[in-house]
PDB file of N, CA, C, O and CB in Angstrom:
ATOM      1  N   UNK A   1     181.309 110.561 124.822  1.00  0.00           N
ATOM      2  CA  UNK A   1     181.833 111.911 124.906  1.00  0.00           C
ATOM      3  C   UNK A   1     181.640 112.504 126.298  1.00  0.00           C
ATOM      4  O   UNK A   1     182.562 113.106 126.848  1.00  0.00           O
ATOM      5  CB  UNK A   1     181.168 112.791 123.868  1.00  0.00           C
ATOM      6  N   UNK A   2     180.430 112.335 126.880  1.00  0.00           N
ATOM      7  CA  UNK A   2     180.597 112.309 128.139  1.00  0.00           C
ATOM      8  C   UNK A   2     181.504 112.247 129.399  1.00  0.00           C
ATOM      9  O   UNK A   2     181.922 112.990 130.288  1.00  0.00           O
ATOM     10  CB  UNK A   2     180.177 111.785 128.164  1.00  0.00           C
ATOM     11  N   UNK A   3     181.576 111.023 129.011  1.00  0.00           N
ATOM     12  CA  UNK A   3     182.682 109.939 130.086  1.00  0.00           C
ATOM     13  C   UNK A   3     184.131 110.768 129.660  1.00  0.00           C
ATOM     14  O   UNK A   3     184.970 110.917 130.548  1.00  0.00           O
ATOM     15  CB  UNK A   3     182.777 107.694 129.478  1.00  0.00           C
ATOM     16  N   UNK A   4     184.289 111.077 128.861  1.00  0.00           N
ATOM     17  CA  UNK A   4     185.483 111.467 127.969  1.00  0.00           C
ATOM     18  C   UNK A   4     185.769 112.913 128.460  1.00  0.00           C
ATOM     19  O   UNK A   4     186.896 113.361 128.672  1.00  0.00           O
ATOM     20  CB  UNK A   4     185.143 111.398 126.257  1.00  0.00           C
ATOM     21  N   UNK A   5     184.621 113.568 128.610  1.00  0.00           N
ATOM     22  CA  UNK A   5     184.824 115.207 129.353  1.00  0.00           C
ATOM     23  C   UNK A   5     184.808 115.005 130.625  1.00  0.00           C
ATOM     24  O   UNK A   5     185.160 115.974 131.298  1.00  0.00           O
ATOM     25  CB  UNK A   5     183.646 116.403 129.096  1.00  0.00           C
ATOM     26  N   UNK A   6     184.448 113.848 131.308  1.00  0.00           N
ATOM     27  CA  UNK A   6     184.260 114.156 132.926  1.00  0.00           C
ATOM     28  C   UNK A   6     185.860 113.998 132.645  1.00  0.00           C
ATOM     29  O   UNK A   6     186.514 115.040 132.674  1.00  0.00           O
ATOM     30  CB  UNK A   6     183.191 112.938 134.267  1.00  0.00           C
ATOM     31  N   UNK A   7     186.420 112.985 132.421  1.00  0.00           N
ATOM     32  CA  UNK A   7     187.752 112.049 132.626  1.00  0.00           C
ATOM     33  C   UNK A   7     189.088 112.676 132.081  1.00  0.00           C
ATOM     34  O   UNK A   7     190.227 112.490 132.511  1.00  0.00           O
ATOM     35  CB  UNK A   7     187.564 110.596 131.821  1.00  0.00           C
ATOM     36  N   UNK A   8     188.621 113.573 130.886  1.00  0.00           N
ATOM     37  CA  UNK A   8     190.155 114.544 130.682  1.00  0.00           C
ATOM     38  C   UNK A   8     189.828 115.927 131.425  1.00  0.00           C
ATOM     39  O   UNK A   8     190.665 116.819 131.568  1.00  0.00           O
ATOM     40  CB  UNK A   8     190.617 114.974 128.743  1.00  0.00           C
ATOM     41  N   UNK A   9     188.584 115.987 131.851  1.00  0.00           N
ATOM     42  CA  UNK A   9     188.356 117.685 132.391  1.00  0.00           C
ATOM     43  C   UNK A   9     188.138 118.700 131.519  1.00  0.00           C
ATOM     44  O   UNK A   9     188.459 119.876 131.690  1.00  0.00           O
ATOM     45  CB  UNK A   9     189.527 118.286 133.087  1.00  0.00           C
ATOM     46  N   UNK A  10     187.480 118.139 130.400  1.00  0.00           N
ATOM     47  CA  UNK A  10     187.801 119.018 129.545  1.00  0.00           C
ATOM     48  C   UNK A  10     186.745 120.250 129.867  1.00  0.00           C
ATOM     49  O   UNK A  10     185.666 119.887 130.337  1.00  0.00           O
ATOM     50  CB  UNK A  10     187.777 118.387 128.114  1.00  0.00           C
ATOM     51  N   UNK A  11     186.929 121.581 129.677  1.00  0.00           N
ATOM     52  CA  UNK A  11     186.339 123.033 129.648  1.00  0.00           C
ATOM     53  C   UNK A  11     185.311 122.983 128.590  1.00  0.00           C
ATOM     54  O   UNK A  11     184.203 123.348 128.983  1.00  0.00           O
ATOM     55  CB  UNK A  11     187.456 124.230 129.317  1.00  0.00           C
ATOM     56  N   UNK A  12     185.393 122.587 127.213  1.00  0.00           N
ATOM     57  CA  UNK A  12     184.819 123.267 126.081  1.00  0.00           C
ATOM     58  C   UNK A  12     184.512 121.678 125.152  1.00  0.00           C
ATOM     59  O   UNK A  12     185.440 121.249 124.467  1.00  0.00           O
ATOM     60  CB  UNK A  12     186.076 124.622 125.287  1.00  0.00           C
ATOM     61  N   UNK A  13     183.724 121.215 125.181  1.00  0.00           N
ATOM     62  CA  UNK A  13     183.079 120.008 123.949  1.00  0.00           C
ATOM     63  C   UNK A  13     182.143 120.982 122.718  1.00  0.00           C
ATOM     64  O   UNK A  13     181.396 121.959 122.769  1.00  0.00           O
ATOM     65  CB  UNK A  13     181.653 118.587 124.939  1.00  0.00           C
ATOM     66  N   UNK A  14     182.666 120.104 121.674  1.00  0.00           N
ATOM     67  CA  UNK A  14     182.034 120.529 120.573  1.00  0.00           C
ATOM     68  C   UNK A  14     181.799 119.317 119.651  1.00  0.00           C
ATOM     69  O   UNK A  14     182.778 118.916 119.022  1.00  0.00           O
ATOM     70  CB  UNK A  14     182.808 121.613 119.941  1.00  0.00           C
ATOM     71  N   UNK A  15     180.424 118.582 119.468  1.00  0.00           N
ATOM     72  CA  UNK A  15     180.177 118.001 118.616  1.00  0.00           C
ATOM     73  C   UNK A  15     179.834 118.194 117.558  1.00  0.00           C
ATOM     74  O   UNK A  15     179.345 119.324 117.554  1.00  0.00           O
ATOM     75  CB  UNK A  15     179.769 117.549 118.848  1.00  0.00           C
ATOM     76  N   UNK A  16     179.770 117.644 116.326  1.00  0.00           N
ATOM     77  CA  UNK A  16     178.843 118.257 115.412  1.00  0.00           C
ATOM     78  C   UNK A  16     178.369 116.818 114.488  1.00  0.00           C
ATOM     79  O   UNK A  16     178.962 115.740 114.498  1.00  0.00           O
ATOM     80  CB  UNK A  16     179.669 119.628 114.447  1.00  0.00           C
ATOM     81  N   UNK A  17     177.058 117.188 113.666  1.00  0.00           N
ATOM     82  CA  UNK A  17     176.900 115.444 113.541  1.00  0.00           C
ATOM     83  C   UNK A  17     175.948 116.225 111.935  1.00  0.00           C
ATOM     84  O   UNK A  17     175.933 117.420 111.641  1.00  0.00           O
ATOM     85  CB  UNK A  17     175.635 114.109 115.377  1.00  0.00           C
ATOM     86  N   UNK A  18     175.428 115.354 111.353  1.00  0.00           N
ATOM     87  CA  UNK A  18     174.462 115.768 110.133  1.00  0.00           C
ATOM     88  C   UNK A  18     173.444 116.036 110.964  1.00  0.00           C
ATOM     89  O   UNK A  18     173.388 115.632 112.126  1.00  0.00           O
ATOM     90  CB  UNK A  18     174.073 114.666 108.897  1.00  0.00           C
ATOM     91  N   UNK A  19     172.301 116.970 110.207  1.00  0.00           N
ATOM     92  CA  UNK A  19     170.656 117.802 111.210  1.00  0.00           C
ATOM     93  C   UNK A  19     170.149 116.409 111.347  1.00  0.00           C
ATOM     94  O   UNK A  19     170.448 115.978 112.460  1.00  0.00           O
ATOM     95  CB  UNK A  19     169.115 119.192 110.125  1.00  0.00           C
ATOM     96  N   UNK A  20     169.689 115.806 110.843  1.00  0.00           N
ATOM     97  CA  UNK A  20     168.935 114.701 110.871  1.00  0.00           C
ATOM     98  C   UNK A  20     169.003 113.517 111.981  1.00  0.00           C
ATOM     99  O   UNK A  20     168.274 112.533 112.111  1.00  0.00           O
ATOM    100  CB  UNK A  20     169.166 114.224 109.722  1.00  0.00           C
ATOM    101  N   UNK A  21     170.184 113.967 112.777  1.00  0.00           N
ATOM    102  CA  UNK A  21     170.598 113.089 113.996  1.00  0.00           C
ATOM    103  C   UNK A  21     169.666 113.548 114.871  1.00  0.00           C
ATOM    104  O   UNK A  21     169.403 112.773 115.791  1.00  0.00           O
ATOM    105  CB  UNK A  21     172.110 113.216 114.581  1.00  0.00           C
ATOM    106  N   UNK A  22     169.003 114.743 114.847  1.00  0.00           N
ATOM    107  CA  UNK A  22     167.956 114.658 116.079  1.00  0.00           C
ATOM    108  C   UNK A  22     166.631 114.011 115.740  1.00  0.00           C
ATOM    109  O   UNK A  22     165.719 114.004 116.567  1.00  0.00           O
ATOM    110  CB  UNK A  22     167.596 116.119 116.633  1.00  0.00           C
ATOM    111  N   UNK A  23     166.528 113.569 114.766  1.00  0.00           N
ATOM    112  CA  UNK A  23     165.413 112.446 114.371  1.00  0.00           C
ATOM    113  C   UNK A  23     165.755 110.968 114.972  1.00  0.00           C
ATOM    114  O   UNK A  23     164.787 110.217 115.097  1.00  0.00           O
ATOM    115  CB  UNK A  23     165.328 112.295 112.638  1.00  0.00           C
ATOM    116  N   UNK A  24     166.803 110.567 115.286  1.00  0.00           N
ATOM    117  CA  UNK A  24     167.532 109.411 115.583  1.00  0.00           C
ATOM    118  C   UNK A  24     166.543 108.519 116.589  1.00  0.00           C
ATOM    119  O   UNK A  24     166.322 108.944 117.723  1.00  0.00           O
ATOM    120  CB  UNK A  24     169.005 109.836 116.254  1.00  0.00           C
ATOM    121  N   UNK A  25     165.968 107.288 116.138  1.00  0.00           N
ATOM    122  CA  UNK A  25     165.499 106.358 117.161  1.00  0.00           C
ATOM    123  C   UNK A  25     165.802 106.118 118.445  1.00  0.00           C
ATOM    124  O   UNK A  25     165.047 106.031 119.413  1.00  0.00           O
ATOM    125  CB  UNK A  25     165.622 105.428 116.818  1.00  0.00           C
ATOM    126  N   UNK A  26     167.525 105.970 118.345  1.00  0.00           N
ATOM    127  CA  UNK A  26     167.923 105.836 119.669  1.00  0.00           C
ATOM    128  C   UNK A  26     167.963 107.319 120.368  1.00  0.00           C
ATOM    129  O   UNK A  26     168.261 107.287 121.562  1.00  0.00           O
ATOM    130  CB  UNK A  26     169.325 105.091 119.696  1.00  0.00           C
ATOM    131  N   UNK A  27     167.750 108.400 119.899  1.00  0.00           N
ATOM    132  CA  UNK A  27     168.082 109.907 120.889  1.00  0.00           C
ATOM    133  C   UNK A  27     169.183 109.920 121.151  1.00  0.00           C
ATOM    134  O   UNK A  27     169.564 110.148 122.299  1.00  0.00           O
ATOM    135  CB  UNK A  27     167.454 110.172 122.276  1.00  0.00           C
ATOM    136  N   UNK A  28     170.026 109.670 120.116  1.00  0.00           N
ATOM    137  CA  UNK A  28     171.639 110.030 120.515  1.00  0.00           C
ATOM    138  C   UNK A  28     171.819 111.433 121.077  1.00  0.00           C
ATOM    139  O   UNK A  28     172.624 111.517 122.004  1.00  0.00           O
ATOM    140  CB  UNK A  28     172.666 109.962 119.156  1.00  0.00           C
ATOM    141  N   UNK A  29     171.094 112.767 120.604  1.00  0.00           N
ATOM    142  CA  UNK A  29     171.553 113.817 121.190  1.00  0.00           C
ATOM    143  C   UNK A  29     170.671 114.304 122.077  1.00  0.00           C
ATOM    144  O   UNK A  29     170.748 115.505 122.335  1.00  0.00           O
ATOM    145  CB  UNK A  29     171.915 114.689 120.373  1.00  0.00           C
ATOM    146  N   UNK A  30     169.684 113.519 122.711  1.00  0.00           N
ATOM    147  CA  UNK A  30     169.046 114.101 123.886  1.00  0.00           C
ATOM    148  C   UNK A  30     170.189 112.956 124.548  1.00  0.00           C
ATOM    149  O   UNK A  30     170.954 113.356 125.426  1.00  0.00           O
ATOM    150  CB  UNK A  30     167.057 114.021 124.159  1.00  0.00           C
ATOM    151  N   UNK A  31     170.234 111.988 124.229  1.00  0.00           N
ATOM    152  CA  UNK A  31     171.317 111.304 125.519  1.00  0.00           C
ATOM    153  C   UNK A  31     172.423 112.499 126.021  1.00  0.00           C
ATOM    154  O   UNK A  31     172.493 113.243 126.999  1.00  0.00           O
ATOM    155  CB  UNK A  31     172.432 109.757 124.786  1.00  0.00           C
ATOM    156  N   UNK A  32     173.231 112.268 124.826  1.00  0.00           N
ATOM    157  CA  UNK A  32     174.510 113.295 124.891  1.00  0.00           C
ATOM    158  C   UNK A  32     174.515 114.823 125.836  1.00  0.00           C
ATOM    159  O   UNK A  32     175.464 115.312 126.449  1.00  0.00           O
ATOM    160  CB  UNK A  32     174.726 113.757 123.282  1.00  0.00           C
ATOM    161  N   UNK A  33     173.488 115.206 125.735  1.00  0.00           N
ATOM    162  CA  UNK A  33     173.154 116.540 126.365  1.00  0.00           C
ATOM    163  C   UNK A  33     172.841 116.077 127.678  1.00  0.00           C
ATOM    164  O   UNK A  33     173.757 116.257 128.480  1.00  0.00           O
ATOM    165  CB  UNK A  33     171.941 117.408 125.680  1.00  0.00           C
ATOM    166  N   UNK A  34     171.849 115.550 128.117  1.00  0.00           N
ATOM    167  CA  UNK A  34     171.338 114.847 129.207  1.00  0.00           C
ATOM    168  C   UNK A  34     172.531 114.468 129.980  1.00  0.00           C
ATOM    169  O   UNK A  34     172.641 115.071 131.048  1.00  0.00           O
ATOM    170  CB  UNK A  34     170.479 113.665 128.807  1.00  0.00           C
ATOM    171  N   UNK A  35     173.446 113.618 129.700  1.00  0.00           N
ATOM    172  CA  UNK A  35     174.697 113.138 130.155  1.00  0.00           C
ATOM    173  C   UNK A  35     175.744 114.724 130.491  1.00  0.00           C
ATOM    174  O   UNK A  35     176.144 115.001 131.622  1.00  0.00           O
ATOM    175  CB  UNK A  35     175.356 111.976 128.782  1.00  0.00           C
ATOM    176  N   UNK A  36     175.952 115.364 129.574  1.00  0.00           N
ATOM    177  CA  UNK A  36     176.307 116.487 129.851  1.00  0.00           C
ATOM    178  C   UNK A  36     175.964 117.334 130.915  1.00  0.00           C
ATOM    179  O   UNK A  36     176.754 118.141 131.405  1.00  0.00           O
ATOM    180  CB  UNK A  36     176.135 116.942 129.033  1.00  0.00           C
ATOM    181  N   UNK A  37     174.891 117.185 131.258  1.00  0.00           N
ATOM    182  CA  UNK A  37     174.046 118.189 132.371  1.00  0.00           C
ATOM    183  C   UNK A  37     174.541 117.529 133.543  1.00  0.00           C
ATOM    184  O   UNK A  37     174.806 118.164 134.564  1.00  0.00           O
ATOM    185  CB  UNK A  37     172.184 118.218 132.333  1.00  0.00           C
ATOM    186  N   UNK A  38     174.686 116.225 133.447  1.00  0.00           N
ATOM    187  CA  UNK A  38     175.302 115.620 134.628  1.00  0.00           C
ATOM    188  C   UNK A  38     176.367 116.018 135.448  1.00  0.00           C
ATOM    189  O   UNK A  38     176.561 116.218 136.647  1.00  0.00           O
ATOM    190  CB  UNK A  38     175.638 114.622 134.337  1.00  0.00           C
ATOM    191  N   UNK A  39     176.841 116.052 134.651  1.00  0.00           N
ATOM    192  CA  UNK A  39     178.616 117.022 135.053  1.00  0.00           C
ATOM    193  C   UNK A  39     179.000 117.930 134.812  1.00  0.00           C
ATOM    194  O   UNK A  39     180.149 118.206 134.468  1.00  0.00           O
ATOM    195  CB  UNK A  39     179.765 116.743 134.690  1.00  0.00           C
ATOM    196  N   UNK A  40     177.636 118.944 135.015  1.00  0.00           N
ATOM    197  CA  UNK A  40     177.764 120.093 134.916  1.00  0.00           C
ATOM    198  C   UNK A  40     178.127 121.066 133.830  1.00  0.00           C
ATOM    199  O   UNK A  40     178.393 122.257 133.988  1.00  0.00           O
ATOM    200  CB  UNK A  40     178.311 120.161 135.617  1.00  0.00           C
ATOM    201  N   UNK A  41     178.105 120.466 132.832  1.00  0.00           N
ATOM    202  CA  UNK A  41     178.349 121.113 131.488  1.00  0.00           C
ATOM    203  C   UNK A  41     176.731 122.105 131.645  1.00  0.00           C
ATOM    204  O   UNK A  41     175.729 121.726 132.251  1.00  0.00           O
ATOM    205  CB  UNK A  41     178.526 119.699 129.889  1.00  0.00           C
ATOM    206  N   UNK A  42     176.906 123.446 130.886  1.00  0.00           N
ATOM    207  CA  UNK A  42     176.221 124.386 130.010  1.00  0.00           C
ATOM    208  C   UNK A  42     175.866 123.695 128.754  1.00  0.00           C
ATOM    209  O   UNK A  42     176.863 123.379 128.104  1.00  0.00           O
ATOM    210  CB  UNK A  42     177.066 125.614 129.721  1.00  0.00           C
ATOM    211  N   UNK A  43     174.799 123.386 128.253  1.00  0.00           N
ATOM    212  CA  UNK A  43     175.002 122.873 126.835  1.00  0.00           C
ATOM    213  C   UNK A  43     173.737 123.382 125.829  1.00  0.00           C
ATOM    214  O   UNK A  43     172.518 123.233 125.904  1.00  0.00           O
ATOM    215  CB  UNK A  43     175.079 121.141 126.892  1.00  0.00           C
ATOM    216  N   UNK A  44     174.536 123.992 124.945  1.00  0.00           N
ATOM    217  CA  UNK A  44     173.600 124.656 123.530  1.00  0.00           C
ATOM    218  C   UNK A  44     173.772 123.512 122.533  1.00  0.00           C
ATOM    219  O   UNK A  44     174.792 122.823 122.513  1.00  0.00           O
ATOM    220  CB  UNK A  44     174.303 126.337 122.707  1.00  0.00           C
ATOM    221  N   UNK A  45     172.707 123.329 121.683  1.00  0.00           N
ATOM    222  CA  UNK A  45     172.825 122.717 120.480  1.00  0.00           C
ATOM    223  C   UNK A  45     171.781 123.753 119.177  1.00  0.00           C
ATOM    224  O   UNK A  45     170.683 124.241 119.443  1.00  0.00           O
ATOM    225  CB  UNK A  45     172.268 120.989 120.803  1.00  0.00           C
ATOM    226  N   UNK A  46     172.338 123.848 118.107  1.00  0.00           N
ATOM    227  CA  UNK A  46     171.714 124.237 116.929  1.00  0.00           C
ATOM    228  C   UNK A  46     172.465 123.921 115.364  1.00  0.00           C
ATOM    229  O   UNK A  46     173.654 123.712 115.124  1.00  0.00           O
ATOM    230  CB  UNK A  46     171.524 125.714 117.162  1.00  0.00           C
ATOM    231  N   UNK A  47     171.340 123.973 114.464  1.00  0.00           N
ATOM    232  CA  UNK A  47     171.639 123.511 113.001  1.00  0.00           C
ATOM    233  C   UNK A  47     172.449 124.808 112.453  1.00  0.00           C
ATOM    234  O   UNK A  47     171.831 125.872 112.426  1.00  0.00           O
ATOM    235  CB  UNK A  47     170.117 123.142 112.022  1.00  0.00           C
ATOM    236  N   UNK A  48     174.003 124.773 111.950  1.00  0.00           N
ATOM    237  CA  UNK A  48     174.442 125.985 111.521  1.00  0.00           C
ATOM    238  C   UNK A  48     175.279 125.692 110.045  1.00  0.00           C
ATOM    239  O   UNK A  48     175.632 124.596 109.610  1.00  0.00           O
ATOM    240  CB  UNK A  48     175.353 126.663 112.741  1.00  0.00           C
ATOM    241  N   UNK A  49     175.423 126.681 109.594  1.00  0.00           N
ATOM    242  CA  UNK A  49     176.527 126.246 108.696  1.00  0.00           C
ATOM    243  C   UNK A  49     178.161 126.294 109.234  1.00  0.00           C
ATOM    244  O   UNK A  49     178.885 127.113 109.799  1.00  0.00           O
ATOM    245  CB  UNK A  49     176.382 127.176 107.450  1.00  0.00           C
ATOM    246  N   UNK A  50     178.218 125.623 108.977  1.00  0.00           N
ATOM    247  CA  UNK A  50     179.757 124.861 109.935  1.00  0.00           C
ATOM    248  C   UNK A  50     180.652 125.856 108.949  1.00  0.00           C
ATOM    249  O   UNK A  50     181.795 125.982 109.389  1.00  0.00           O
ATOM    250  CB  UNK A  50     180.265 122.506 109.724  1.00  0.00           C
ATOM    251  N   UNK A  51     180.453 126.452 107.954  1.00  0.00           N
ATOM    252  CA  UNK A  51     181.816 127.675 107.635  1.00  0.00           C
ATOM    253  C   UNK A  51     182.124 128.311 108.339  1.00  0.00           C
ATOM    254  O   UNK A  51     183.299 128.584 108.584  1.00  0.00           O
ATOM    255  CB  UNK A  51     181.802 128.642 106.788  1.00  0.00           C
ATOM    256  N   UNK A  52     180.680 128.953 109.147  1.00  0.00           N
ATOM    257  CA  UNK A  52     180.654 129.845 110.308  1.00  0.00           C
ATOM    258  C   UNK A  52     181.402 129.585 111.520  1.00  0.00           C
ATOM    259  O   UNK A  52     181.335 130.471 112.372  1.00  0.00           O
ATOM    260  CB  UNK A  52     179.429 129.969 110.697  1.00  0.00           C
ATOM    261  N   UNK A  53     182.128 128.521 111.794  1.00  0.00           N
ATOM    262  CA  UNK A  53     182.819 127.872 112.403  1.00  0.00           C
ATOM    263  C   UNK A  53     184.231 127.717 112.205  1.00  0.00           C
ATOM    264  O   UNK A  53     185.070 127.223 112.958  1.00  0.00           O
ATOM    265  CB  UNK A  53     182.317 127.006 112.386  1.00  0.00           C
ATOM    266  N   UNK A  54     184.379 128.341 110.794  1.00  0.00           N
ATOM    267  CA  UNK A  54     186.098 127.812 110.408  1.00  0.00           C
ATOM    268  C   UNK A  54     186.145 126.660 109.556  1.00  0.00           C
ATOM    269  O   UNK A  54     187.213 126.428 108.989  1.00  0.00           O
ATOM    270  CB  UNK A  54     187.047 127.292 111.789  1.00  0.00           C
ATOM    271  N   UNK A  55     185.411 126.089 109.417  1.00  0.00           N
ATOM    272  CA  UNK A  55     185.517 124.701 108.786  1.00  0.00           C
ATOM    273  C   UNK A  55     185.528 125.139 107.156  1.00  0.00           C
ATOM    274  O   UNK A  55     184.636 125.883 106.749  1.00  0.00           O
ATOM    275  CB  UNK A  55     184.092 123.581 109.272  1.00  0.00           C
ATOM    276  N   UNK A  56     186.372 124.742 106.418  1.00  0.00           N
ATOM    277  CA  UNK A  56     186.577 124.856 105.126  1.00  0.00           C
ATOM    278  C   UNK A  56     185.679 124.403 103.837  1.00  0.00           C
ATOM    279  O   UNK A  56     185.918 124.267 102.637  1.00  0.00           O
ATOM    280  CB  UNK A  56     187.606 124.335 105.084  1.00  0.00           C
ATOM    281  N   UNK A  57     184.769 124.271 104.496  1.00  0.00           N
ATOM    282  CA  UNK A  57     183.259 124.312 103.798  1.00  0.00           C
ATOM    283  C   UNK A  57     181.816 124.889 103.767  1.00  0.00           C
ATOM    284  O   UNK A  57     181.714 126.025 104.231  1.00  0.00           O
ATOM    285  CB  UNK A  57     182.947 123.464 103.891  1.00  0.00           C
ATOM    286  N   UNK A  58     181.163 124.550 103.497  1.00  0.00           N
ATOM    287  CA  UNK A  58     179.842 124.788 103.399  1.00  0.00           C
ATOM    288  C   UNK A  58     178.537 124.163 103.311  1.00  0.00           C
ATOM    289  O   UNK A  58     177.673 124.309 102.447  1.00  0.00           O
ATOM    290  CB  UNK A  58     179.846 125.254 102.729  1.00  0.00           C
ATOM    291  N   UNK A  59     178.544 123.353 104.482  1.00  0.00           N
ATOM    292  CA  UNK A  59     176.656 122.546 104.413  1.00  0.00           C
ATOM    293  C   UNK A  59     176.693 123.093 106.412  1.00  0.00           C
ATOM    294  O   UNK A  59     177.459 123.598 107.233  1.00  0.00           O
ATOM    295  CB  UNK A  59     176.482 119.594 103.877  1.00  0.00           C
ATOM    296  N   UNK A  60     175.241 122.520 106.296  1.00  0.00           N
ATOM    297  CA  UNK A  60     174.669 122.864 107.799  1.00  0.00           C
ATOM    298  C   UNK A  60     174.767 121.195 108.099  1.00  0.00           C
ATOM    299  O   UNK A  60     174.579 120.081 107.612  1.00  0.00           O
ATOM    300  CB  UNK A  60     172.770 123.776 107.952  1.00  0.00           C
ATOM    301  N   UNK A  61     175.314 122.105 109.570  1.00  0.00           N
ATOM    302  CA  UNK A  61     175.380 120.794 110.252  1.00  0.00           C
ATOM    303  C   UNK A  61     175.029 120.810 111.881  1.00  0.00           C
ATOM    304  O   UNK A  61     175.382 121.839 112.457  1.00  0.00           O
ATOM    305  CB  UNK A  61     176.857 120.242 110.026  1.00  0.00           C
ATOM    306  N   UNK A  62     174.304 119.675 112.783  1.00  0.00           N
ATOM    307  CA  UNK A  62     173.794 119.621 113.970  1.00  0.00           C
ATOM    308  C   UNK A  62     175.002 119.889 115.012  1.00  0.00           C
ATOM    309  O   UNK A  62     175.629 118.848 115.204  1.00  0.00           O
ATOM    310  CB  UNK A  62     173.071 118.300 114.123  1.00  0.00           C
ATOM    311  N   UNK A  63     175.509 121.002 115.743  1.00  0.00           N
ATOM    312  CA  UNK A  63     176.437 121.243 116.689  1.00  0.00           C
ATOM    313  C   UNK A  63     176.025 121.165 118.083  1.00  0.00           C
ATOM    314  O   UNK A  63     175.219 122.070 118.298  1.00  0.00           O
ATOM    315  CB  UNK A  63     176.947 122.404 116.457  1.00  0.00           C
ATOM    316  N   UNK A  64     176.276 120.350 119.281  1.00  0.00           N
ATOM    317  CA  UNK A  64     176.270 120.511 120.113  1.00  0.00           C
ATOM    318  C   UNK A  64     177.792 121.257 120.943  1.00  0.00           C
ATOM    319  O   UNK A  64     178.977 120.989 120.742  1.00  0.00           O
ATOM    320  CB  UNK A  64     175.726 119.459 120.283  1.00  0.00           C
ATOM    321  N   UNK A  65     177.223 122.166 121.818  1.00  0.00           N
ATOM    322  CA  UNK A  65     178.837 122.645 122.599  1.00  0.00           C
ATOM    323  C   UNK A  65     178.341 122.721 124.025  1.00  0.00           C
ATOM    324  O   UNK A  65     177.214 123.117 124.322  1.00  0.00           O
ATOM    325  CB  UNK A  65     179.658 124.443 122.062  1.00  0.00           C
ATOM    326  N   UNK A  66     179.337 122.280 124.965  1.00  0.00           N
ATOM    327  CA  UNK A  66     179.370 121.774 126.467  1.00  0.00           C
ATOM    328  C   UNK A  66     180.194 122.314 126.726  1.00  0.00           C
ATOM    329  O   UNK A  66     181.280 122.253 126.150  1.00  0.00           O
ATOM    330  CB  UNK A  66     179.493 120.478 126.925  1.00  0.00           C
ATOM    331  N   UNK A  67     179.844 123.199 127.936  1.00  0.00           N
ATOM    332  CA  UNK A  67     181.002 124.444 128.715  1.00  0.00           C
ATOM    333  C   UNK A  67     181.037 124.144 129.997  1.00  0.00           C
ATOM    334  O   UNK A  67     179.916 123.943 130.464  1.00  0.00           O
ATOM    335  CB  UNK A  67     180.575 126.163 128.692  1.00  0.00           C
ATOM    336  N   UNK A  68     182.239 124.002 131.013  1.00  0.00           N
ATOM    337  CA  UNK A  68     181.778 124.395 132.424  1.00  0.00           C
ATOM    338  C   UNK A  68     181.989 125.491 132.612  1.00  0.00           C
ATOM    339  O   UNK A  68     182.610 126.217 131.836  1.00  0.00           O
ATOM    340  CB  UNK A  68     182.260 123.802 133.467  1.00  0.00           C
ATOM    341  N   UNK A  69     181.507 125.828 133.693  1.00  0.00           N
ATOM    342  CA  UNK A  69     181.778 127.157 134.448  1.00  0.00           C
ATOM    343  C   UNK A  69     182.983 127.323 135.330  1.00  0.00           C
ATOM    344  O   UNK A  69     183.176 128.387 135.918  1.00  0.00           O
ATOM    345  CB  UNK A  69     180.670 127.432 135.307  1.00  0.00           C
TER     346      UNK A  69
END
């Protein structure tokens, strides 16, 4: 996702994954963020309920979002 925002330019990333991914052996989302900072992304992550989002449901889920300036 990284490679993917330097390479389309994108303004605004939004991941979102189940909470339990920040338990992850490999550190998928300290990578992801880390990589983000690289290229200058802003990046928040928190556990929300993804309705709050628009999404046509209701469980909590791990969101990361990557902004440039």
């Amino acid at each position: 996702m990284a490679r993917a925002s330097k390479v389309l330019r994108l303004r605004l990333v939004l991941i979102e994954n189940v909470p339990t991914v920040t338990h992850d052996v490999d550190e998928v989302v300290e990578a992801t963020v880390e990589a983000r900072k690289t290229i200058r992304f802003s990046v928040a992550e928190a556990v929300v309920d993804i309705a709050r989002l628009g999404a046509p449901q209701r469980r909590r889920r791990h969101v990361v979002r990557g902004l440039t300036g």
